[in-house]
C-alpha positions in Angstrom: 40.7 44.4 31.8 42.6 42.4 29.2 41.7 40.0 26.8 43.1 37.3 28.9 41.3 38.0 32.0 37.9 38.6 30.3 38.9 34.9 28.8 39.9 33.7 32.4 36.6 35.2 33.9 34.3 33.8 31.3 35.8 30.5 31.8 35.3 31.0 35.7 31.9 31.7 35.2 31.1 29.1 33.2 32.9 26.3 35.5 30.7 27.5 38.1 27.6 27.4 36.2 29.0 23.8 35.4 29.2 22.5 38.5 25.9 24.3 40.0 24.3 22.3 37.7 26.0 19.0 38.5 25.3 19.2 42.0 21.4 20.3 40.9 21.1 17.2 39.0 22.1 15.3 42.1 19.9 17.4 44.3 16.4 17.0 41.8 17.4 12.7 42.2 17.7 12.7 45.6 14.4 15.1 46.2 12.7 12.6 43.5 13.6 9.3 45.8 12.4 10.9 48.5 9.2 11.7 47.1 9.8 15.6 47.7 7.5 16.9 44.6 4.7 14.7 45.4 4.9 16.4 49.0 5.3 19.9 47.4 2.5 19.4 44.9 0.3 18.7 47.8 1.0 21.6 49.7 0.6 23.9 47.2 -2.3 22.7 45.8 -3.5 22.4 49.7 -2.1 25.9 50.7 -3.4 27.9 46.9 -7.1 28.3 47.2 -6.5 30.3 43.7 -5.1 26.7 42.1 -7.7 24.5 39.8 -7.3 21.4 38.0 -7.5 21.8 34.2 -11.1 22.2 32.6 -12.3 19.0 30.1 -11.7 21.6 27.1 -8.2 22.6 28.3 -7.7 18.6 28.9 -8.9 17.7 25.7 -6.3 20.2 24.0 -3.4 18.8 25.9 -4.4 14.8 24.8 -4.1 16.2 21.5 -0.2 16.9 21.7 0.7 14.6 24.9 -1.7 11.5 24.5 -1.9 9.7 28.1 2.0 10.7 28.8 0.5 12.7 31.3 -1.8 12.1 34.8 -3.5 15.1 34.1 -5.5 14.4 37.3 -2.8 15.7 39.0 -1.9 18.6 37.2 -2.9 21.8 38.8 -2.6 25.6 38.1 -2.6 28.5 39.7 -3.8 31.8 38.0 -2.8 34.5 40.7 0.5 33.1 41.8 3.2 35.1 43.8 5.8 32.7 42.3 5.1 33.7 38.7 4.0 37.8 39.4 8.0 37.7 41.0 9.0 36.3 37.7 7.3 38.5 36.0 8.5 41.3 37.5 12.3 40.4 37.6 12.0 39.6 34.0 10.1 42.3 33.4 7.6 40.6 31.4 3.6 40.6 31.3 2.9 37.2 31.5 4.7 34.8 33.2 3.9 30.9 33.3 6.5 28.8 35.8 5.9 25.6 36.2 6.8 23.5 39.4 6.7 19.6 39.4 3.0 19.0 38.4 1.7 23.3 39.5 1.7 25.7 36.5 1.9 29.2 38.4 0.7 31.9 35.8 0.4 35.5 37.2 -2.3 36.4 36.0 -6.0 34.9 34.6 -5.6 33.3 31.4 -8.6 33.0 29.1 -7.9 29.1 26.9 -10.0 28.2 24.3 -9.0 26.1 21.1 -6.0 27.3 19.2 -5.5 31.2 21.3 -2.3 31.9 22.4 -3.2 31.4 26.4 -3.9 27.5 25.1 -0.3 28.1 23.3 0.8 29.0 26.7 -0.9 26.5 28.8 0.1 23.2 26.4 4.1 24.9 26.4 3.7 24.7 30.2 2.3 21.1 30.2 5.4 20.3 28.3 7.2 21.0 31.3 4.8 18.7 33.4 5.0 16.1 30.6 9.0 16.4 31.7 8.2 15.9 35.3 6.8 12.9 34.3 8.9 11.3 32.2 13.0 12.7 33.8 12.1 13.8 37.1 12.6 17.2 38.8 15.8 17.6 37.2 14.0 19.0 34.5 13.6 22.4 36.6 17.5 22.3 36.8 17.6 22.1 33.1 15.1 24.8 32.7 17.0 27.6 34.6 20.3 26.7 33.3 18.6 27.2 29.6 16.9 30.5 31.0 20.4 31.5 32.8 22.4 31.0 29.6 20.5 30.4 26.3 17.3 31.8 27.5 14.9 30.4 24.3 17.0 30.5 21.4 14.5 29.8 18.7 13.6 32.6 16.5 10.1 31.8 14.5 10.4 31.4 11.0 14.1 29.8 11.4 14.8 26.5 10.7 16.5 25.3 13.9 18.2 21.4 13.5 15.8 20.0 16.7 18.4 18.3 18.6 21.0 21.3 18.8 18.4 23.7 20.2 17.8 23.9 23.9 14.9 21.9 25.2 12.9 25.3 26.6 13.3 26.4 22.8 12.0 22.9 21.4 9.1 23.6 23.4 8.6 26.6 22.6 7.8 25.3 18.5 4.5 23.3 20.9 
């Protein structure tokens, strides 16, 4: 394959990306309007007997970084989820954490106490809640196409300029 094919192909690829996320933006309004993730939040809540609502330490933690932004009485997760252990295993990862309107599906038990890395994990995750709250679903949109393309492009101990970094890697500094 030439040079101007590979150029032709990667431009293909990247219109289609383009437009898939266009017509996702459009998609996460409608399905907010329509009250879609309150529905779904419900039902997997109703439907996970696995899913708990976050414990007063794990609730304390989070006010620390996201104040009142958040209706945390609504924010459920979900320790043995078949959402995340798919993740998992297409990403071939150990831990996986996806979070779904206001239900944080982790694969496996996670063990949160002050300052240890599962907290890390559970107040990156509540970012993504905190999203929910404030932009809508289109914030899952946003999320794949990050994961799809840049994946988290923040290396520790860089010094990243905050705005020109994809918003799964500004959460990932959280």
């Amino acid at each position: 394959m030439g040079r101007q094919e590979s150029l032709f192909i990667k431009g293909y690829e990247r219109a289609c990306l383009f437009l898939t996320v266009w017509i996702g933006r459009i998609m996460a309004k409608i399905l907010d309007i329509s009250r879609f993730p309150e529905l779904m939040d419900f039902l997997w809540q109703a439907i996970k007997p696995s899913s708990r609502r976050l414990t007063q330490a794990e609730e304390q933690e989070a006010r620390k970084v996201f104040g009142d932004s958040i209706n945390y009485q609504q924010v459920h997760f979900d320790e043995k989820s078949l959402i995340a252990w798919l993740g998992a295993k297409k990403h071939k990862c150990s831990g996986m954490g996806i979070t779904s309107f206001r239900t944080i599906n982790f694969n496996k038990k996670i063990k949160t106490a002050p300052g240890n890395s599962d907290m890390k994990w559970l107040i990156h995750e509540l970012a993504h809640v905190s999203q929910m709250e404030h932009v809508g679903s289109k914030y899952m949109i946003e999320a794949t196409y990050a994961r799809a393309t840049e994946g988290y492009g923040y290396a520790p101990g860089a010094k990243p300029i905050f705005l020109t970094i994809t918003v799964n890697s500004r959460l990932q500094l959280l």
